[in-house]
C-alpha positions as CSV (number, residue, x, y, z in Angstrom):
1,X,88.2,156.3,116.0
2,X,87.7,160.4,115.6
3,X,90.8,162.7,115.0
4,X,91.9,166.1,115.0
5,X,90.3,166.9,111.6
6,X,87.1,165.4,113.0
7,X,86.7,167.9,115.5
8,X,86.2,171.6,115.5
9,X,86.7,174.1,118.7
10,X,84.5,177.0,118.4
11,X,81.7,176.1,116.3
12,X,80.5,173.9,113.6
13,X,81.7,176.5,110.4
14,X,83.6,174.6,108.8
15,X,82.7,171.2,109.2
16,X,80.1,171.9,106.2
17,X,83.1,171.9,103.7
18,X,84.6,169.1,101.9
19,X,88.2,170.2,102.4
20,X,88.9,172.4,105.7
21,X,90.7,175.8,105.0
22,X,93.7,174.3,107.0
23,X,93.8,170.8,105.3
24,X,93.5,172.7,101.8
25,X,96.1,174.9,103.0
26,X,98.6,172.1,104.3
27,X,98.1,170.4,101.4
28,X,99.2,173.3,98.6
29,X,101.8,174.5,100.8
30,X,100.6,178.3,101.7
31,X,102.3,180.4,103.5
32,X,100.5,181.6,106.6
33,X,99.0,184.8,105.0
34,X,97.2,182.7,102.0
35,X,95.9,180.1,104.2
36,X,94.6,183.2,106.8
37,X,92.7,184.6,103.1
38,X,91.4,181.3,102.0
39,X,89.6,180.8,105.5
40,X,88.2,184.6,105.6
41,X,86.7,184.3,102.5
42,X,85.6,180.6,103.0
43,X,83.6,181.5,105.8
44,X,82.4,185.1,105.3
45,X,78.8,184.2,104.8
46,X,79.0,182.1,107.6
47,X,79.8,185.0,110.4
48,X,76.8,187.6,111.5
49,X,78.9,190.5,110.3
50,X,80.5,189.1,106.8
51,X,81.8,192.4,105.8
52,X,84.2,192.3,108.1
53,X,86.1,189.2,107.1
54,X,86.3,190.2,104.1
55,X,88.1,193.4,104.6
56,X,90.5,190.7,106.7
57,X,90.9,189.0,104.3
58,X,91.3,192.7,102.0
59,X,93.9,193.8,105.0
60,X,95.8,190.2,104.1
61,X,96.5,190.6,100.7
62,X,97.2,194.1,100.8
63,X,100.2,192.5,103.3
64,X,100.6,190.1,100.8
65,X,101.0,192.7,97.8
66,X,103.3,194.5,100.1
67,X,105.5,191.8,101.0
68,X,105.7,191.2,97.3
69,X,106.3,194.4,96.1
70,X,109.4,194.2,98.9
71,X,110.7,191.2,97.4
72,X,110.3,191.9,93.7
């Protein structure tokens, strides 16, 4: 019997990984931007133009800084 963690919509990324970004997430209890930085930078080399998740995942902690600085 498969489930939902069995199966990926979109592609085959990150079935290579031990731990999916989202179970890894789920399971540390991140908020939604550190779980959105942990899967940019998880699959980066996986994507024909890496750069550009990485400066997503750049444009997430600078929101994250931000939010931070806001709060501190």
């Amino acid at each position: 019997m498969t489930n939902s963690w069995d199966n990926q919509i979109g592609g085959s990324h990150y079935k290579k990984y031990l731990i999916q970004p989202m179970e890894y997430s789920m399971q540390n209890g991140l908020d939604p931007l550190q779980h959105t930085i942990i899967k940019y930078v998880t699959r980066f080399r996986d994507k024909k133009q890496p750069v550009e998740d990485l400066r997503k995942a750049r444009h997430c902690i600078d929101m994250l800084i931000d939010l931070e600085m806001e709060e501190g």
